[in-house]
N, C-alpha and C positions, 0 to 999 in steps of 0.2 A: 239562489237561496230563497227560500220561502217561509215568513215566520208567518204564525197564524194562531189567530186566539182561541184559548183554550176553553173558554164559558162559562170559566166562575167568575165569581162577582168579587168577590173577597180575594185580595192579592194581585192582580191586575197582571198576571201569570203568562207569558208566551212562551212559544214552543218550537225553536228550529230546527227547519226541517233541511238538510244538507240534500234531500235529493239521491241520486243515485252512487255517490261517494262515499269511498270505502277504502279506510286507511290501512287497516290491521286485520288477517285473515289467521286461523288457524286450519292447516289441513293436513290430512293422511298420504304418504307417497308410500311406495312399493316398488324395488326392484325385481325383477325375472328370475325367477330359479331355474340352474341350467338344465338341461336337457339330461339324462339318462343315456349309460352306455349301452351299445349294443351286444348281445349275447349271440352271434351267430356263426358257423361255421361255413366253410367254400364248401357248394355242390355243382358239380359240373361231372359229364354223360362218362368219362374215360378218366376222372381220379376220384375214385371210391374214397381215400380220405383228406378229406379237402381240410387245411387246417384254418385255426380260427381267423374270421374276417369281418370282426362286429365292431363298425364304427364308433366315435368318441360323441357326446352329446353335446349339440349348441351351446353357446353361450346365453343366459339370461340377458332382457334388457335393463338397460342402466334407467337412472333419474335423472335428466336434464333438466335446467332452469336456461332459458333464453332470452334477452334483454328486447324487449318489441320498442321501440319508438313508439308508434301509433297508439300506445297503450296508454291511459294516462291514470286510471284508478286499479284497482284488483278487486272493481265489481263483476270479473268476468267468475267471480272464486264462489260468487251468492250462493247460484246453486248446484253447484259441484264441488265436492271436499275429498272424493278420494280419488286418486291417480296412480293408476298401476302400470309397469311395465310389461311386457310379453314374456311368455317363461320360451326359455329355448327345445327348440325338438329333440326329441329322442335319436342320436344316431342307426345308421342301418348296414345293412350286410354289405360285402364286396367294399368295406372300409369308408363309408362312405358318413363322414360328421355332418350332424343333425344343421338344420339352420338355428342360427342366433334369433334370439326373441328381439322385437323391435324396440327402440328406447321410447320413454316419455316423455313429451317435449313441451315443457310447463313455461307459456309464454307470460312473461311478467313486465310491468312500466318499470324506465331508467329510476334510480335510487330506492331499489327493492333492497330490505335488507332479509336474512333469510339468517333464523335461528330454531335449535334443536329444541323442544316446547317441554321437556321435560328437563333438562341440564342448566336452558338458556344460555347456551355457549353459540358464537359468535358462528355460522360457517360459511357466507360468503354475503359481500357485499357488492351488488349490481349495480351498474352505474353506465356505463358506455354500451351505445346501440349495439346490437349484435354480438355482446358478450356471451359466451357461454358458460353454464359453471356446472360439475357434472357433484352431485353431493352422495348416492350410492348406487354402486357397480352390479351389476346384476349377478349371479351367482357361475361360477363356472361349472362346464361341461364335464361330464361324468365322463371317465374312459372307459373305449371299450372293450373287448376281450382281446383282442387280438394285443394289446399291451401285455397284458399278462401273460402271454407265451414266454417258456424260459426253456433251455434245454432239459430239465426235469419234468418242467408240468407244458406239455406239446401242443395239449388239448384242456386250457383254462372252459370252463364251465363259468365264469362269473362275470358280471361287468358292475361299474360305479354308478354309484348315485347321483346325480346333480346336484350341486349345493345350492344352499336355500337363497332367496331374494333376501332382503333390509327393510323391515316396513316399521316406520317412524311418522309419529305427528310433526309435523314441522310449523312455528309461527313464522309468517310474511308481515312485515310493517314497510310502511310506504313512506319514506321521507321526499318531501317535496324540496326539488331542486330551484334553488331561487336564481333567476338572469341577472335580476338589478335588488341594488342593495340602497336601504335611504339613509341618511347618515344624518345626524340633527341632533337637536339641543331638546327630549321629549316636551311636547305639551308645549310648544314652541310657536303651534299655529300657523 
């Protein structure tokens, strides 16, 4: 900790300076929206009608929070505030579902507590190394046409949409986990 004077004369005024510590961040998360069904049809040399075969679209990535040991402030937050997930692939023909978008993996120090920045509702408190907390799901995969086959409609024309990602402010506060505790009579000396 470094305190240092400020240069007026009047008030005899200091100024601490905490350095690179950082208890309390607000920031932007974003889960993956899934991927898009496929719209495609079987074509192959010796079956003229090949019926539908359009894959189902990936999965969107998730929000992860993961508890870092080595971590001890959430100066790593300065200067990066938004964190998005991967949106999942579009599925493809011969039935083949899209890849899943990869999760975001927001490494944060033991006694992070993690609240919705608009509600201020509680959604998960960090605390033991290695903890995982997953806060929004990324969106799932759109189906593809080859679902909608029924014995009336043989030949579906349409595939789904992928549903959308979660994208929320989220506040992080840092409570410091204490080892030893002093126990006294204050002002005691």
């Amino acid at each position: 900790m470094l305190d240092e004077y400020n240069g007026k004369e009047s008030g005899e005024v200091f100024v601490q300076k905490h350095g690179d510590f950082l208890d309390e961040v607000r920031i932007q998360v974003s889960s993956g929206k899934g991927g898009d069904g496929a719209v495609h049809f079987r074509k192959e040399k010796y079956v003229p009608r090949g019926g539908p075969d359009g894959g189902d679209g990936g999965k969107g990535g998730d929000v992860v929070f993961i508890v870092d040991p080595k971590r001890t402030t959430l100066s790593a937050f300065r200067g990066k505030r938004h964190f998005r997930a991967q949106e999942g692939k579009p599925g493809g023909g011969n039935n083949r579902t899209g890849k899943s978008g990869k999760d975001v993996q927001i490494l944060v120090p033991p006694g992070t507590i993690v609240r919705d920045d608009k509600t201020d509702a509680l959604i998960g408190d960090l605390v033991e190394p290695g903890q995982e907390l997953i806060i929004y799901r990324g969106g799932r995969g759109g189906r593809g046409n080859a679902r909608f086959a029924t014995s009336r409609n043989q030949t579906p024309r349409m595939g789904e949409k992928g549903a959308p990602g979660e994208k929320h402010w989220i506040y992080l506060e840092l409570r410091l986990i204490a080892d030893v505790g002093i126990i006294g009579v204050p002002n005691a000396g």
